[in-house]
DSSP file (Angstrom, degrees, kcal/mol; ACC not computed):
  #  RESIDUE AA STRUCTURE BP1 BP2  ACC     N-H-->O    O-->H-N    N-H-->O    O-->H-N    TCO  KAPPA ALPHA  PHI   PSI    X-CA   Y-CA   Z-CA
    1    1 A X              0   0    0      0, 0.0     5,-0.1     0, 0.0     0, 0.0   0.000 360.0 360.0 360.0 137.1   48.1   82.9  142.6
    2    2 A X     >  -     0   0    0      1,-0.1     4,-0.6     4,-0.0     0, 0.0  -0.248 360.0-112.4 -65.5 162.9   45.9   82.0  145.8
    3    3 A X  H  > S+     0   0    0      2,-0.2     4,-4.0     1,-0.2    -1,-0.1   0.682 116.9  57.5 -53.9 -35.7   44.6   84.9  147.6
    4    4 A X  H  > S+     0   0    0      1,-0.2     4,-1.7     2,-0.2    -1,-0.2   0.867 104.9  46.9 -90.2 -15.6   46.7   84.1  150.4
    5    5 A X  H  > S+     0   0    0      2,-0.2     4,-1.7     1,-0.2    -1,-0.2   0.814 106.4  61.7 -73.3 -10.8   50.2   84.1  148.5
    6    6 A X  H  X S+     0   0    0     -4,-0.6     4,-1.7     1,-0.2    -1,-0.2   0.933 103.2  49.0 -64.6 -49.7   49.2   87.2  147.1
    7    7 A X  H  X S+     0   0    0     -4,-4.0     4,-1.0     2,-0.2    -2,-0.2   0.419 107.6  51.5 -73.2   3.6   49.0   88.6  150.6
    8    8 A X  H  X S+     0   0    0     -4,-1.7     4,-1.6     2,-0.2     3,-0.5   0.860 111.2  49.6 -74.6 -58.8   52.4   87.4  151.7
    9    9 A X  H  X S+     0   0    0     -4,-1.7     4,-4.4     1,-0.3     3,-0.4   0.911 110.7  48.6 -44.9 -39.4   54.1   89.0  148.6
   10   10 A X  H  X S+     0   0    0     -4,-1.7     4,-3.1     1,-0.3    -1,-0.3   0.984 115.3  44.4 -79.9 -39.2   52.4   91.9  149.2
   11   11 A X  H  X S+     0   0    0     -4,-1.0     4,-1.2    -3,-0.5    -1,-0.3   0.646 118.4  48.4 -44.5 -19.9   53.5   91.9  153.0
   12   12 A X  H  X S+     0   0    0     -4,-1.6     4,-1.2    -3,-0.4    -1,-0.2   0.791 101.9  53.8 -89.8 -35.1   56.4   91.0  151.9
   13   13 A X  H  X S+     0   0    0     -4,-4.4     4,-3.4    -5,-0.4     5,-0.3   0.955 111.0  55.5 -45.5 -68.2   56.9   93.5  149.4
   14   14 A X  H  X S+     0   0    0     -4,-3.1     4,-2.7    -5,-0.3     5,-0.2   0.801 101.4  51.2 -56.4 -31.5   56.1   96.0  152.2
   15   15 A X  H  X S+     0   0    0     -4,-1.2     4,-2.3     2,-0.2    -1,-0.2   0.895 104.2  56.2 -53.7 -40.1   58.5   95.3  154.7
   16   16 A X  H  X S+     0   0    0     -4,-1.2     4,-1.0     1,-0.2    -2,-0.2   0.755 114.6  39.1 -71.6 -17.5   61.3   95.4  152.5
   17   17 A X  H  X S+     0   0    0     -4,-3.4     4,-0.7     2,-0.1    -1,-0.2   0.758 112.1  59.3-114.4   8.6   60.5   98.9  151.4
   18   18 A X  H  < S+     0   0    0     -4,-2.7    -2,-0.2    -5,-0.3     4,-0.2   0.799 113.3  40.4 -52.9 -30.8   59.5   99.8  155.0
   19   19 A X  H  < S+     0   0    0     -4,-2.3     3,-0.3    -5,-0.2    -2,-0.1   0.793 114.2  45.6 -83.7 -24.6   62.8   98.9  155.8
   20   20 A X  H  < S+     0   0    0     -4,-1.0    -1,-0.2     1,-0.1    -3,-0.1   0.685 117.6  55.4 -81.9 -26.0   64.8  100.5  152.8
   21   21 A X  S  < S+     0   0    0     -4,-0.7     2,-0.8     2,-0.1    -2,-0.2   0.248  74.6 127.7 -91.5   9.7   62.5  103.4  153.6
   22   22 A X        -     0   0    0     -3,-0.3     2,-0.4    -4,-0.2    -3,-0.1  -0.475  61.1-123.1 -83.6 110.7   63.4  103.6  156.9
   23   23 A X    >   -     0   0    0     -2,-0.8     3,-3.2     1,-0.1     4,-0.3  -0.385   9.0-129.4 -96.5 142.2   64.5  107.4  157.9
   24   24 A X  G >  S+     0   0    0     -2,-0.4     3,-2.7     1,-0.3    -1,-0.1   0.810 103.5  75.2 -40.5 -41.6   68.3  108.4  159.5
   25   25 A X  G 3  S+     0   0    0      1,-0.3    -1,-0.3    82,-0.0    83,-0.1   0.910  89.6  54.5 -26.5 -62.0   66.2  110.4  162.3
   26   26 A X  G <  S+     0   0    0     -3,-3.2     2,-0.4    83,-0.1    -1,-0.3   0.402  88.9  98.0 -50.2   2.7   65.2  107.2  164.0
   27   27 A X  S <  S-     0   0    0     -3,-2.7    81,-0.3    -4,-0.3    -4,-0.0  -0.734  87.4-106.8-120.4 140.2   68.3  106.3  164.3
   28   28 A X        -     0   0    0     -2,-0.4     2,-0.1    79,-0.1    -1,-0.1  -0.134  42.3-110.8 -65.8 154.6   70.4  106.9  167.6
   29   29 A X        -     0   0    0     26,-0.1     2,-0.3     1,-0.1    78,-0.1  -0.549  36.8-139.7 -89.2 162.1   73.1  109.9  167.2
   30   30 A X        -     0   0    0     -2,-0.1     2,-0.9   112,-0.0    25,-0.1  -0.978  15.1-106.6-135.7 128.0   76.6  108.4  167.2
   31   31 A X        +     0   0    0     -2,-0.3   114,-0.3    22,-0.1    22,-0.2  -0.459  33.7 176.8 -87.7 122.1   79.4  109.9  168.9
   32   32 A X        -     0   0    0     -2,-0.9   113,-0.4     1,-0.2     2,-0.3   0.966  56.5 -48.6 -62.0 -76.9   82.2  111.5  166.7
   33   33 A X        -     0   0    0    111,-0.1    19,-3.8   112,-0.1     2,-0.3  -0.874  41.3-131.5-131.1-173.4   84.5  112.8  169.1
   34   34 A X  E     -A   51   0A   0     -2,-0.3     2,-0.4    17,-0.2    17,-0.2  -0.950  21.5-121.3-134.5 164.6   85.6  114.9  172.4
   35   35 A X  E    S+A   50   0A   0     15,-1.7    15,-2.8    -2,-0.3    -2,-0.0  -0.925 109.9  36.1-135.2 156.1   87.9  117.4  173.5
   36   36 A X  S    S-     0   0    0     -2,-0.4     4,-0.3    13,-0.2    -1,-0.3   0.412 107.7-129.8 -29.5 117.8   89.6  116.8  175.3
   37   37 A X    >   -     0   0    0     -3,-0.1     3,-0.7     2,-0.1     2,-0.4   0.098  39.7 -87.0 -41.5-149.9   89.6  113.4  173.8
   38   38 A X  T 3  S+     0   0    0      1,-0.2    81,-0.2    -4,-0.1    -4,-0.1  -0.822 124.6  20.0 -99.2 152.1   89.0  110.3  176.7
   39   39 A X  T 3  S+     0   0    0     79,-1.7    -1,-0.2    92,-0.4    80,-0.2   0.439  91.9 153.1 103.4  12.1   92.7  109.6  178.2
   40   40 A X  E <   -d  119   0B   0     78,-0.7    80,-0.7    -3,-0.7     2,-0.4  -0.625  33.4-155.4 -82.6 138.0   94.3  113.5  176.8
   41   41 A X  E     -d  120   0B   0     78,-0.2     2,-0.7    -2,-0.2    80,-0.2  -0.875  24.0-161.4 -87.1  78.1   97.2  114.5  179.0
   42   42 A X  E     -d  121   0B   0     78,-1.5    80,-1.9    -2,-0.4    81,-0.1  -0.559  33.9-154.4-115.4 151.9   97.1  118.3  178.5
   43   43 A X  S    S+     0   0    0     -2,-0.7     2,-0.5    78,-0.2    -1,-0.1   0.686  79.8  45.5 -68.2   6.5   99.3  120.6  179.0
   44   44 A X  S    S-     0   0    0     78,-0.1     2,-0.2    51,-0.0    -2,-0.1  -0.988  89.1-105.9-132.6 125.3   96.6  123.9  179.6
   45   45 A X        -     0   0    0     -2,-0.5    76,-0.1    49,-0.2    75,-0.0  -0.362  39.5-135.9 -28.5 103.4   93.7  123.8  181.6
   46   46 A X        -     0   0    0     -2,-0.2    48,-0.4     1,-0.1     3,-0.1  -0.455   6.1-143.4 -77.7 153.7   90.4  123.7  178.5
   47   47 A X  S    S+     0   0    0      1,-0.1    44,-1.6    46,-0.1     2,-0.3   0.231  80.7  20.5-101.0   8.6   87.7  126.2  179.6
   48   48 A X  E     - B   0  90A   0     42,-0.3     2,-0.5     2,-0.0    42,-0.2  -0.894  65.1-136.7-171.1 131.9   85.2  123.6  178.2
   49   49 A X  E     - B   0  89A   0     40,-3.9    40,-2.4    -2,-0.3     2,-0.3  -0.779  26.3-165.0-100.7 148.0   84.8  120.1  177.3
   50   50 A X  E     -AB  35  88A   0    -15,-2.8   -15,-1.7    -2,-0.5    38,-0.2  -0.824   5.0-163.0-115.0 161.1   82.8  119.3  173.6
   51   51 A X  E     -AB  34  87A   0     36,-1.2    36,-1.3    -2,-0.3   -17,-0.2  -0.905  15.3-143.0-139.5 127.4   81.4  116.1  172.5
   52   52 A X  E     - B   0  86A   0    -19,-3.8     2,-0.3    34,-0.2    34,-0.2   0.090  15.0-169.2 -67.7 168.5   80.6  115.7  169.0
   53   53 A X        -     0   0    0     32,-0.8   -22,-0.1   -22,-0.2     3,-0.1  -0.919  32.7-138.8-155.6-173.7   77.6  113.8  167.2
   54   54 A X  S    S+     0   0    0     -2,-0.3     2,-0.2     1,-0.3    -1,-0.1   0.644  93.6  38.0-118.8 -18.2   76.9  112.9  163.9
   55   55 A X  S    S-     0   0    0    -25,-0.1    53,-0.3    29,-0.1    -1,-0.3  -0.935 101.3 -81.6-166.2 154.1   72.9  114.0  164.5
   56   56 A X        +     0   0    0     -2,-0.2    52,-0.7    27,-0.2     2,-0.3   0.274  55.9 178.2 -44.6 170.9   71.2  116.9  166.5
   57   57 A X  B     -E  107   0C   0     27,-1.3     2,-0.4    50,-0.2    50,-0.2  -0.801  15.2-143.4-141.1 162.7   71.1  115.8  170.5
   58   58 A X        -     0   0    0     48,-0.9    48,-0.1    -2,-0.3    29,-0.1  -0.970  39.3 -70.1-128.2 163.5   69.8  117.8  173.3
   59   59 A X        -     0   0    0     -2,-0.4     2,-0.3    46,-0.2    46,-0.2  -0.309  52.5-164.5 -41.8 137.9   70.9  118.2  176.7
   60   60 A X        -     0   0    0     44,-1.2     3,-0.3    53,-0.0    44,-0.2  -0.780  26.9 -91.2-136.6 168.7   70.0  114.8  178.5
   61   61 A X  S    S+     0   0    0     -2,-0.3    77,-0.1     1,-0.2    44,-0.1  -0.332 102.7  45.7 -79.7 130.8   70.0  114.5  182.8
   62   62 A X  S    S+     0   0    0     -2,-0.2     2,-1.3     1,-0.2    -1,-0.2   0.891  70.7 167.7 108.8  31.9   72.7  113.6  184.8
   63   63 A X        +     0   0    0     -3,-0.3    40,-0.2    40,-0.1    -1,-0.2  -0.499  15.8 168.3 -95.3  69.0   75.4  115.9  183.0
   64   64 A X        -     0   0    0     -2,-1.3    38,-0.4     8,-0.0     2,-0.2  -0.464  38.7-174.0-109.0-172.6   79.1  116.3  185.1
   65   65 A X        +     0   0    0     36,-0.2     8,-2.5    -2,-0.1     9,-0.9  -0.856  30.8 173.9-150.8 114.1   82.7  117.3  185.3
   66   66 A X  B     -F   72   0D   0     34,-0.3    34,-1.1     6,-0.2     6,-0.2  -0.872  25.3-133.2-135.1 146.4   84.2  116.1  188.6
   67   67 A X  B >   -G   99   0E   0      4,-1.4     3,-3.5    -2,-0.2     4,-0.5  -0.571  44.9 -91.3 -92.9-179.2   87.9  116.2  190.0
   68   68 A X  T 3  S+     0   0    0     30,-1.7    31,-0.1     1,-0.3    -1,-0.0   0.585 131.1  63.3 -84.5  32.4   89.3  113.2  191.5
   69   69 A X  T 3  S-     0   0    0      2,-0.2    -1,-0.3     0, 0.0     3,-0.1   0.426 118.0-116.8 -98.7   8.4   88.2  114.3  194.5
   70   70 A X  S <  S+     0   0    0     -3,-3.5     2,-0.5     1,-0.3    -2,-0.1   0.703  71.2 137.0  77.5  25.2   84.6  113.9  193.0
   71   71 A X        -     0   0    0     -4,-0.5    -4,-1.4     1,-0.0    -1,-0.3  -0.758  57.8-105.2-104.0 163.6   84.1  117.6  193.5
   72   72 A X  B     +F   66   0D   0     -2,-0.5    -6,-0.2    -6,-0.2    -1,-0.0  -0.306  32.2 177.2 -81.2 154.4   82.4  119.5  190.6
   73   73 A X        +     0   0    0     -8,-2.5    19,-7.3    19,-0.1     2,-0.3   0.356  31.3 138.2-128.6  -5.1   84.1  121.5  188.4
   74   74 A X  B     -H   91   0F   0     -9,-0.9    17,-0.2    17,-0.2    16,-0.1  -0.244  37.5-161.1 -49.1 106.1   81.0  122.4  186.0
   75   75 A X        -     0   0    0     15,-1.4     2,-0.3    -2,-0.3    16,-0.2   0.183  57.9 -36.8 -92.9  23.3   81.6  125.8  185.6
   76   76 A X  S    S-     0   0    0     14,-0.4     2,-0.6    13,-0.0    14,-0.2  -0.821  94.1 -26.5 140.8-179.1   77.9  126.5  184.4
   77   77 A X        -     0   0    0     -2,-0.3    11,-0.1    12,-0.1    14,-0.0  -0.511  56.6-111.1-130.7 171.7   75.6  125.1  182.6
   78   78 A X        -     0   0    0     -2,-0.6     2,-0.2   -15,-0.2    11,-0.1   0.335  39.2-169.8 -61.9 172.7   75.7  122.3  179.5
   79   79 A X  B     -C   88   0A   0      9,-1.5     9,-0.6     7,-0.0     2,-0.3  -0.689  29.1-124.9-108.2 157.6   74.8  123.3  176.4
   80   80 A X        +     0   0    0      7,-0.2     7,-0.2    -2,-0.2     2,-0.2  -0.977  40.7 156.8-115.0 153.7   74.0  122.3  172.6
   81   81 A X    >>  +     0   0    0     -2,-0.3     4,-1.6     5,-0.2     3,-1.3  -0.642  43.6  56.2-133.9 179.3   76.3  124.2  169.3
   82   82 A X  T 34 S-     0   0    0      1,-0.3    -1,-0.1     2,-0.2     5,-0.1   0.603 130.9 -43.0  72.6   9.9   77.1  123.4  166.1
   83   83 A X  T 34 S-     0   0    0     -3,-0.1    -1,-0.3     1,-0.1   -27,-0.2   0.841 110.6 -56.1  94.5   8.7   73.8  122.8  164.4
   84   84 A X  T <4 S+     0   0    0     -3,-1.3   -27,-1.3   -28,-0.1    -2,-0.2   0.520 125.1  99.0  95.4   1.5   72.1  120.6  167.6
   85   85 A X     <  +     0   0    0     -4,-1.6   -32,-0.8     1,-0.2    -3,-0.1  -0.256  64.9  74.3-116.5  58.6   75.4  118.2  167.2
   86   86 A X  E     -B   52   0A   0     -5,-0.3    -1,-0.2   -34,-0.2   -34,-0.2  -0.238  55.6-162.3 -91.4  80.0   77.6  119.6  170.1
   87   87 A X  E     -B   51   0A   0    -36,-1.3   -36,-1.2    -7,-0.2     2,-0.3  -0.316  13.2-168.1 -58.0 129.1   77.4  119.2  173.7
   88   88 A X  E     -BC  50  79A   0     -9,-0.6    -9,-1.5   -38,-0.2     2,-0.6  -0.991   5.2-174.1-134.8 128.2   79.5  121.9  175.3
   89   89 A X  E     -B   49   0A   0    -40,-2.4   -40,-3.9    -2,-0.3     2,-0.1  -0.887  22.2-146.8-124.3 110.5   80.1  121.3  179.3
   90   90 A X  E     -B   48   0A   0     -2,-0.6   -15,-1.4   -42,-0.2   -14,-0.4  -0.556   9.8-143.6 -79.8 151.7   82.1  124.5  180.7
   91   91 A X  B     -H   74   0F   0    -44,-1.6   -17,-0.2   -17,-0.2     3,-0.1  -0.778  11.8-133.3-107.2 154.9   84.4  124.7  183.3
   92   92 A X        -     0   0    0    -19,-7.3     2,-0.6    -2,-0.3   -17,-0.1  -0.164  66.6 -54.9 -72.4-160.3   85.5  126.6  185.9
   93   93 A X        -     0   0    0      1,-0.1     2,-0.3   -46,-0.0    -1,-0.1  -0.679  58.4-146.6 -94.5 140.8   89.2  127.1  186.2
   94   94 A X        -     0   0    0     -2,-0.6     2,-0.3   -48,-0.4   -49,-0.2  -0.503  10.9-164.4 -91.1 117.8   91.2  124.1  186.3
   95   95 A X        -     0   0    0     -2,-0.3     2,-0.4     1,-0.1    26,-0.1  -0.686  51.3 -68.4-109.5 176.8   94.5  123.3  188.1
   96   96 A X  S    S+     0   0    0     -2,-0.3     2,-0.2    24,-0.1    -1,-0.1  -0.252  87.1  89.6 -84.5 138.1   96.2  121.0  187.5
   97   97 A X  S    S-     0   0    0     -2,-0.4    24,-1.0    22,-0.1     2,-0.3  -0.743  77.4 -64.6 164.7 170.0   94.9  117.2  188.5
   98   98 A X        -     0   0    0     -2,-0.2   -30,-1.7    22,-0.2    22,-0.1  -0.875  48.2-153.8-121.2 144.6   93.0  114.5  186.7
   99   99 A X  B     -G   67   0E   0     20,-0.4     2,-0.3    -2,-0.3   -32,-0.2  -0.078   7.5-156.1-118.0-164.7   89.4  115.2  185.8
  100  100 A X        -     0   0    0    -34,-1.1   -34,-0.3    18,-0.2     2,-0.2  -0.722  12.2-175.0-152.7 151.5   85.9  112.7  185.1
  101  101 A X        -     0   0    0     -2,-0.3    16,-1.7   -36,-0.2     2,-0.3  -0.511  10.6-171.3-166.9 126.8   83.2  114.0  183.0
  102  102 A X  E     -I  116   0G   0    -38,-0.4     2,-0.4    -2,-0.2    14,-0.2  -0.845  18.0-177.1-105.5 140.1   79.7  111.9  182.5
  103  103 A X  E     -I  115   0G   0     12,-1.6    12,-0.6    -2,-0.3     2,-0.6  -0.978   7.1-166.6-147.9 160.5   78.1  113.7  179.8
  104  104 A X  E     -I  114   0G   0     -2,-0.4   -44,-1.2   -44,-0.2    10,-0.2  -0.999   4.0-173.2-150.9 131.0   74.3  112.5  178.6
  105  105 A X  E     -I  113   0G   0      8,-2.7     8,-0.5    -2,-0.6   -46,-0.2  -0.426  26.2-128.1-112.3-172.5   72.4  113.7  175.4
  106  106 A X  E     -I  112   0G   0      6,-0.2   -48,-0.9    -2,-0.1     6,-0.3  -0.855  26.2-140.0-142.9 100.6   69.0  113.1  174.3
  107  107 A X  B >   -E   57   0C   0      4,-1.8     3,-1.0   -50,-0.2   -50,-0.2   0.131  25.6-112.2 -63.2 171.7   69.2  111.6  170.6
  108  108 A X  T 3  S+     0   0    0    -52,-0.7   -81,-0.2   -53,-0.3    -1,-0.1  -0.306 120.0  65.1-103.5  64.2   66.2  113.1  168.2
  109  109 A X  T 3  S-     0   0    0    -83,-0.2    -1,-0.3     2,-0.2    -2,-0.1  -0.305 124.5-107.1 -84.7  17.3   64.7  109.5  168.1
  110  110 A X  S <  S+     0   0    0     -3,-1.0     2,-0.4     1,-0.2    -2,-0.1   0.650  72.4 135.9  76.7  15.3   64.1  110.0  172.1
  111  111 A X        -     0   0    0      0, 0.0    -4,-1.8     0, 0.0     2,-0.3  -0.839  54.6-128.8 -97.1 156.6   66.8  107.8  173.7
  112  112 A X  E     -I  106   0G   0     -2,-0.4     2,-0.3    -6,-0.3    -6,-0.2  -0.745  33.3-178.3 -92.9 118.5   69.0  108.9  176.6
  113  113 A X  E     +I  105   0G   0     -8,-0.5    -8,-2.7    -2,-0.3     2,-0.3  -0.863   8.8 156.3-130.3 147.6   72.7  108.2  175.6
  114  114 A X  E     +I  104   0G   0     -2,-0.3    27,-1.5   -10,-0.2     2,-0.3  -0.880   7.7 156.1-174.7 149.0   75.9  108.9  178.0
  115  115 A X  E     -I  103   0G   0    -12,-0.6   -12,-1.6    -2,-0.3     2,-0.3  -0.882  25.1-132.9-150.3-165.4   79.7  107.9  178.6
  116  116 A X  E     -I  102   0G   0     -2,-0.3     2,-0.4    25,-0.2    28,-0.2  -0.867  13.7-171.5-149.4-176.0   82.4  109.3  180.1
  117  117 A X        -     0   0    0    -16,-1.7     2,-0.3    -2,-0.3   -79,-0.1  -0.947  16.4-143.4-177.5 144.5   86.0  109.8  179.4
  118  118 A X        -     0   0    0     -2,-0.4   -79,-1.7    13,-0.4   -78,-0.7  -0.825  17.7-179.4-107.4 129.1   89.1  111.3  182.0
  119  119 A X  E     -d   40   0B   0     -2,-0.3   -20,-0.4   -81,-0.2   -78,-0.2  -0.731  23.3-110.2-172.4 151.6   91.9  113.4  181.2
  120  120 A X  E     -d   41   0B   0    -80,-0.7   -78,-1.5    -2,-0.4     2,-0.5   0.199  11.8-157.1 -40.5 131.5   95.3  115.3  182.9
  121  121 A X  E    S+d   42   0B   0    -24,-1.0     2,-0.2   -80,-0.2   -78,-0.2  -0.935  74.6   9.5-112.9 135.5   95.8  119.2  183.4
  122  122 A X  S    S-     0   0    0    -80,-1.9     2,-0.2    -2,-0.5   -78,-0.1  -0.607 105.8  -8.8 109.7-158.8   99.5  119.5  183.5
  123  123 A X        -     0   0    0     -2,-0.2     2,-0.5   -80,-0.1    -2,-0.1  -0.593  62.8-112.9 -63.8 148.6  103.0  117.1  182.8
  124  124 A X        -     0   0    0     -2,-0.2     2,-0.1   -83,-0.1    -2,-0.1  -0.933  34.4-148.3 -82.5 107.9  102.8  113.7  182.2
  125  125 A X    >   -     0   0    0     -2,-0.5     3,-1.1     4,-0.1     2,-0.5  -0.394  18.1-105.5 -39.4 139.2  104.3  112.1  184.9
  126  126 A X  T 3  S+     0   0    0      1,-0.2    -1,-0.1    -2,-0.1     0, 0.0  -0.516 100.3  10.7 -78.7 143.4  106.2  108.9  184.7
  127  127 A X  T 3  S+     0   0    0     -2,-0.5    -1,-0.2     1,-0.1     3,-0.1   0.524  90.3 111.0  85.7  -2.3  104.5  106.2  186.0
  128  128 A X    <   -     0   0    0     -3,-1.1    -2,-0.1     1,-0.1    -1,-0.1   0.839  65.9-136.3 -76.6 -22.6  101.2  107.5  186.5
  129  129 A X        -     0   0    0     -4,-0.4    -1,-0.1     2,-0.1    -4,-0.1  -0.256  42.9 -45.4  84.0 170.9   99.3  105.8  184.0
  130  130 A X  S    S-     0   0    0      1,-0.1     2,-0.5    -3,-0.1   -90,-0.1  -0.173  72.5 -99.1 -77.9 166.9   96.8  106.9  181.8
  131  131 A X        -     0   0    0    -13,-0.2   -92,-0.4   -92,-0.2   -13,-0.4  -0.775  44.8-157.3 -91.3 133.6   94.0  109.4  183.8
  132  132 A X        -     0   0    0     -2,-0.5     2,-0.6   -15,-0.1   -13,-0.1  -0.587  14.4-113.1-112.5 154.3   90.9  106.9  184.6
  133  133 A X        -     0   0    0     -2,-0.3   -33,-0.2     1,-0.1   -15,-0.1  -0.737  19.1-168.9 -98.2 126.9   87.1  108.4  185.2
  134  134 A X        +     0   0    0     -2,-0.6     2,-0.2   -35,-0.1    -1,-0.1   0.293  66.7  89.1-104.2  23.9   85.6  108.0  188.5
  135  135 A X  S    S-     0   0    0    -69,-0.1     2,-0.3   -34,-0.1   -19,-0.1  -0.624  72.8-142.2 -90.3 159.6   82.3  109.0  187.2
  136  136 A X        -     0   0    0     -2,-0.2     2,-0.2   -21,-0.1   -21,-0.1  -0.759  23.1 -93.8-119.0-175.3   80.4  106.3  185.9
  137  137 A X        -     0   0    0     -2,-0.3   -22,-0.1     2,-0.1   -21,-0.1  -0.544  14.0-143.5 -78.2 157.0   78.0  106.3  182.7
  138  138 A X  S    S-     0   0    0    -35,-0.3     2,-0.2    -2,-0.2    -1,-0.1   0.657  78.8  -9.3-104.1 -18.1   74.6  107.1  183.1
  139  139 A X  S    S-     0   0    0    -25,-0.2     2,-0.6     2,-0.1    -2,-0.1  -0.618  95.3 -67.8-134.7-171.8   73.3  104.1  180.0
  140  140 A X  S    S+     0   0    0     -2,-0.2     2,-0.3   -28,-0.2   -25,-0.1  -0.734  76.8 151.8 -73.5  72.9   75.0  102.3  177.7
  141  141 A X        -     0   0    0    -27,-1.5   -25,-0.2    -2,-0.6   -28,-0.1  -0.706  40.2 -61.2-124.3 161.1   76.2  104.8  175.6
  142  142 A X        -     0   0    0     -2,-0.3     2,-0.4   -27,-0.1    -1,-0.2   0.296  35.4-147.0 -35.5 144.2   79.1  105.5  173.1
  143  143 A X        -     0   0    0    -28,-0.1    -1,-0.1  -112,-0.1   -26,-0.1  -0.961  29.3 -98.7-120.7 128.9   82.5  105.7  173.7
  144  144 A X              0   0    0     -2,-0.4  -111,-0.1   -28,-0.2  -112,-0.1   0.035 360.0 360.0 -34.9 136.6   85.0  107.7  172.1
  145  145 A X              0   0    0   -113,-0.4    -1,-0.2  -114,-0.3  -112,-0.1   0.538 360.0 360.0 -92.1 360.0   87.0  105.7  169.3
């Protein structure tokens, strides 16, 4: 074998077990759920909204809970639970109206992740439609499934 085909196998060699070798840290946290999920009509006020992850996060910038008059309703301030994998944003108390919440982590590879998701204190009205967020996201980041 020439010297230089030796060194593509062996470059070649190495990528494939950089790559096999590659560890779940790097990798951006992925969101598991919320409560209230994104689009929940419910019928008691929550004293907190969670969003779940699948690996630890930290508090990231830009963190709200707004009603739809776009006033805040962050009743203190966010949090991480659960082992590093739960964002907890309390609220004050809620009457009933349709809420926003932009919520932003910080993955443990170092990216800034955020979405958002709406939902209803109170009856489901006919005809209201689902409750929509008039917050916007702060990235591209995950959306509830």
């Amino acid at each position: 074998m020439t010297p230089l085909r030796t060194l593509l196998v062996v470059l070649g060699a190495a990528a494939v077990a950089a790559a096999c070798c590659t560890s779940p840290a790097f990798a951006h946290a992925k969101l598991v759920s919320t409560t209230p999920p994104d689009g929940a009509v419910v019928a008691s006020a929550p004293t907190e909204v969670r969003v779940r992850f699948d690996d630890p996060v930290t508090v990231g910038p830009g963190n709200a809970v707004v009603a739809a008059d776009r006033r805040s309703v962050l009743g203190g301030s966010p949090r991480v639970t659960g082992g590093g994998r739960q964002l907890v944003l309390p609220l004050s108390v809620l009457p009933n109206g349709d809420y926003s919440v932009r919520w932003a982590i910080v993955s443990d590879d170092g990216h800034l992740e955020s979405g958002r998701l709406a939902f209803r204190v109170g009856p489901a009205h006919l005809g209201e439609g689902l409750p929509r967020p008039v917050l916007g996201a702060e990235s591209d980041g995950a959306s509830p499934g």
